[in-house]
N, C-alpha and C positions, 0 to 999 in steps of 0.2 A: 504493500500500500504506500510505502514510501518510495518518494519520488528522488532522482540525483538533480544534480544541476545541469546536465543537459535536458531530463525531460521536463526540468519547470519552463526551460528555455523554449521548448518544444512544446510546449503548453500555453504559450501565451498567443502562437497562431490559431484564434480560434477560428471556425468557418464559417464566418461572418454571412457568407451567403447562404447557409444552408439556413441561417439563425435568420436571417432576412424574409426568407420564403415561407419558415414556418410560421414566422409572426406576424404575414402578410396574410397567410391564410388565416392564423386567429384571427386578425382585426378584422375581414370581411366575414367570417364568420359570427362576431358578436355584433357587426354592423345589420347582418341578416338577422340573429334573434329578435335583438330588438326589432326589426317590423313582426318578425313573425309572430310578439307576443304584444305589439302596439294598443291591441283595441281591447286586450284582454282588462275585466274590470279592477279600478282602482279602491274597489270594495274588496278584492280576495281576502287584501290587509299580506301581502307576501311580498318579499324583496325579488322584483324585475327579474325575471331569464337572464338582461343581457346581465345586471351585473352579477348577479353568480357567476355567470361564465368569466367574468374579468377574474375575479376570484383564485376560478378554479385556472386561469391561464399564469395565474401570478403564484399560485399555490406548484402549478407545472414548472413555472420558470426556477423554485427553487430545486424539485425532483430534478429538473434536467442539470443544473450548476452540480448537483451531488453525485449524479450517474458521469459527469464530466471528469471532474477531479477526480476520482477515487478511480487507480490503476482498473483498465477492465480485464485484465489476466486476473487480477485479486479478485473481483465479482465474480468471476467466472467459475475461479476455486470456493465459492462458494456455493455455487449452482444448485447442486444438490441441497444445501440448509432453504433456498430460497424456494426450491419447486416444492419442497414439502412445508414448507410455511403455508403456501400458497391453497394447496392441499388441503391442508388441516381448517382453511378458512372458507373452503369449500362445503368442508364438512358442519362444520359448527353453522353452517345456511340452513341446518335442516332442523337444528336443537334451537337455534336461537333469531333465524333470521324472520323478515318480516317480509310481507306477501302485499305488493304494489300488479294492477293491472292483472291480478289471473296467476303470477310466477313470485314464486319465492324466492328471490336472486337478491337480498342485499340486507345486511349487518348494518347494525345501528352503533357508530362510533360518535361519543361528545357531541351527539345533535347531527352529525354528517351520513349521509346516506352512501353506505359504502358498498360497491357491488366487487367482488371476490375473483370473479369471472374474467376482470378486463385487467386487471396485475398476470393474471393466469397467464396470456397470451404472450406477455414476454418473459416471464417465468418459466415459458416451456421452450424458449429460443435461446436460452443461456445454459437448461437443460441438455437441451442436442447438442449444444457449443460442447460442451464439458464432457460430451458421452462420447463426440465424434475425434474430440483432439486426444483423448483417451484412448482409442479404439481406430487410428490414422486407419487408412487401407490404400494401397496405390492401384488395387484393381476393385472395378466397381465392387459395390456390395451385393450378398446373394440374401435372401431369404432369411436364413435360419440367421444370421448375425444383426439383420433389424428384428426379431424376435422381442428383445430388451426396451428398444426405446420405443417400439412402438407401444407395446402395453403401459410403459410410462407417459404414452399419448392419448392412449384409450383409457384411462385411470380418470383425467379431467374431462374430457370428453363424456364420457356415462355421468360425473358429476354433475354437469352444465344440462346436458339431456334431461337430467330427472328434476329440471327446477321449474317449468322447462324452460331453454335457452336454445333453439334449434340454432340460432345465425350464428351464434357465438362457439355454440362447439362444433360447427362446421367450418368456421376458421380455424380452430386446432386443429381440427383434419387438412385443411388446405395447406397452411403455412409449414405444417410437418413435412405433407409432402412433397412440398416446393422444395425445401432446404432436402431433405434424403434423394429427391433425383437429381438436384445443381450439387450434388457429392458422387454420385453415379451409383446407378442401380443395375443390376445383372439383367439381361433382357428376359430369363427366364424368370427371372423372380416377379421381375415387372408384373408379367401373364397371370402368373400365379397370385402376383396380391389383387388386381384388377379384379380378376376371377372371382376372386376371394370377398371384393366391396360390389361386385355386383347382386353375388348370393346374399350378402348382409341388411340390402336394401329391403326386404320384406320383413326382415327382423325389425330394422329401424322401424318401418312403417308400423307395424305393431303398437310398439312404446310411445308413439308419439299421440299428443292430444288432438282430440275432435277438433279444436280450433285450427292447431296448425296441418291435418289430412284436408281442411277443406280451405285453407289459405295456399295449400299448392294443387287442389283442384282446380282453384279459382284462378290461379294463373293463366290456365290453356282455355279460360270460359268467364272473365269476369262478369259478365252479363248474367250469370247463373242466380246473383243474390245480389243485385245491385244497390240494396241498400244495407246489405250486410257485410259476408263476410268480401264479396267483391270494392266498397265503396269504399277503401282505402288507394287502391291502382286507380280506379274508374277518378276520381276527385285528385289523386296525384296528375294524371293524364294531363285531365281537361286545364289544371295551372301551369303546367307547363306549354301545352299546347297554345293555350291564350296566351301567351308574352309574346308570340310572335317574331319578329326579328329582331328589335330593340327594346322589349318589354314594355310594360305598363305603367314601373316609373317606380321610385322607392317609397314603400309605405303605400303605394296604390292598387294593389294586389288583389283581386274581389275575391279569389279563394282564399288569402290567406286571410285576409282582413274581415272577411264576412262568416270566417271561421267552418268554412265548407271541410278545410285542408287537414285533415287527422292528424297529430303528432308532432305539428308542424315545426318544432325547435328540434326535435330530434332525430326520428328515420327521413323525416321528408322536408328538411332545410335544403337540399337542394331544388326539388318544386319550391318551396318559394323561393329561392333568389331566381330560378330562371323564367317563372312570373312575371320578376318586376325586371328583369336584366336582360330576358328579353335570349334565344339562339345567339346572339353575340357576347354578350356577357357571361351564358352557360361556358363556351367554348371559350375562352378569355380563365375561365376557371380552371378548365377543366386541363387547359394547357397548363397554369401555373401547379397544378396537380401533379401531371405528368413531368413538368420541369423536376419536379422533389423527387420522382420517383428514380428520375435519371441520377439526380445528382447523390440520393443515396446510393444506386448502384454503382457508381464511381467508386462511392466509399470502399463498399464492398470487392470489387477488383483490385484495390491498390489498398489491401489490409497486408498488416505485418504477419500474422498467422494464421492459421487455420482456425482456430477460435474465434478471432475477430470476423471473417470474411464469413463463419456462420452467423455471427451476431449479426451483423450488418444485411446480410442478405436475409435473413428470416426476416429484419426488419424491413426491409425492402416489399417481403411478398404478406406482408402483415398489411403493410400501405396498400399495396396496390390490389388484395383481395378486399379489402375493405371499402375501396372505391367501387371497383369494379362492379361488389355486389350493390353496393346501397346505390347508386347511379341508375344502375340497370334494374331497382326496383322500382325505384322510384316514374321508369321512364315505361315499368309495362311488360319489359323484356325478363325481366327476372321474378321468380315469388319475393311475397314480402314476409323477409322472416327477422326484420330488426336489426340489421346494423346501421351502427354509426360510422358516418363521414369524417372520417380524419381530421380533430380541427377544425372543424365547422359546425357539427350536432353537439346539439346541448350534453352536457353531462362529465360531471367531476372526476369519475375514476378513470372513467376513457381519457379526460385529457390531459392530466397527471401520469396516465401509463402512457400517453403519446410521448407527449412533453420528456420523462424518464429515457424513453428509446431515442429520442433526439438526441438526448445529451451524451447517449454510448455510442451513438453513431459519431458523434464532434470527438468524442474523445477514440475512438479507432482510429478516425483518420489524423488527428494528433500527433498521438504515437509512431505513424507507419515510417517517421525514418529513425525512429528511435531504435539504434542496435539491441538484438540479444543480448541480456545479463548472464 
């Protein structure tokens, strides 16, 4: 954890741009809460969406300063105490936690609504760090050797499943397997685990709630329940579809302000800003999106070890399933199973776990001319 005089030195280039883009995306992001929560009444008696989200960007800005400075080889030796903390707060969700919207997903710390799930995510990317620089292999991997980390994947994953949490423990499955094939996988094993998640899908569908069997019915037919379980997509659509080419204007939004727009600080913050922003303003985002995801991938090809370039890259495919999915829920193309926008959707843990992988990403790429000790 301690650092010499060449890595303090090495330390003070910080990546000003990476810190630029991601602070660029918060501040239109809490520019968008606030409409999104403009006309809501001033009877609730509750403090504003945007400024919580200031809060929780300022409460990230110190996670990221901590994840920065503190050696990420040392975090990394820690991996293991971290996934299973992470674990254990999974578990105390079901003795102690409290039940928002239908799901039991989140522990009550000093007044703060704490959800357990979204630490989880990069708690299982410092996991693989530590299993893989453990476990090097110079020829892809077969089968029986992911045996280990995968059940260490499917451990939070069944957690997340049984609260329920479908989006969220379908990113543990994604970002797992982003990072296990960008390390190479045996093309028979491939077969074989595919095979393997194909047969699993009737299992899944079993476990999962009435709500969510007919939230991804409704994907291939939202006209099916158009004022039900469909009028989440159907009302995401029609606000994006009305902004047109330069939008409607800020704050002038009739779904988001006429409160048509479900959820609207959270899963569906991008229908409203492309409302009021208009197919130019969507695309203006969605590039500075995709600018981050490059410029993390940078990170990640020019890491000092193999440790890092897992870190960096898990966080890379953490971004960009994340967009991916909530974009293309939002726009119709995808079911809607709840995630958040990177930086943008309301909410404390998510942007304190964003914020946190930011500051390991600055601090990887740091490091990378820093010589071996």
């Amino acid at each position: 954890m301690l650092v010499s005089k060449t890595e303090r030195s090495n330390l003070h280039s910080i990546d000003w741009a990476l810190l630029a883009i991601v602070l660029s995306i918060c501040v239109i992001g809490i520019i968008n809460i606030y409409s999104a929560g403009y006309t809501f009444s001033a009877a609730e008696k509750q403090l504003p969406f945007y400024i919580k989200q200031i809060q929780w960007v300022l409460l990230g800005m110190i996670a990221m300063t901590i994840t920065y400075f503190i050696d990420y080889r040392f975090i990394v030796k820690g991996a293991y105490v971290i996934y299973g903390i992470c674990v254990a707060f999974l578990l105390l969700v079901y003795f102690v936690g409290y039940t928002m919207h239908g799901s039991q997903r989140w522990l009550s710390l000093g007044g703060f609504a704490f959800q357990p799930s979204e630490p989880m995510k990069l708690a299982l990317i410092l996991f693989l760090a530590r299993y893989f620089e453990d476990h090097k292999s110079v020829k892809p991997y077969k089968l029986r050797e992911l045996v280990v980390p995968l059940f260490f994947v499917l451990v939070p994953f069944a957690l997340i499943l049984k609260q329920p949490d479908l989006g969220t423990a379908m990113i543990l499955i994604l970002v797992s397997a982003s990072v296990i094939f960008f390390l190479g996988v045996n093309w028979k094993s491939f077969i074989i685990a595919f095979s393997g998640f194909l047969l699993s899908v009737p299992v899944v569908w079993h476990f999962l709630k009435d709500y969510q069997k007919e939230r991804l019915i409704i994907f291939f037919n939202p006209e099916r329940d158009p004022l039900g379980a469909g009028y989440h997509i159907i009302q995401s659509m029609i606000a994006v579809g009305s902004g047109g080419l330069f939008g409607k204007g800020f704050l002038n939004g009739t779904q988001t302000q006429l409160k048509f727009l479900p959820e609207q600080q959270t899963d569906f913050v991008f229908s409203v800003f492309a409302e009021e922003w208009g197919f130019v303003g969507g695309f203006i985002l969605i590039l500075l999106l995709m600018i981050l995801i490059f410029w993390c991938l940078k990170i990640a090809l020019h890491a000092r070890d193999l440790s890092g370039t897992v870190i960096a890259f898990g966080i890379v495919a953490l971004f960009s399933w994340q967009i991916f999915i909530n974009i293309g829920m939002v726009l119709g193309v995808l079911p809607v199973v709840g995630i958040p926008l990177p930086f943008l959707s309301y909410g404390g843990s998510a942007m304190i776990s964003f914020m946190a992988a930011t500051g390991l990403l600055m601090n990887i790429n740091a490091r990378r001319f820093i010589l071996h000790e």
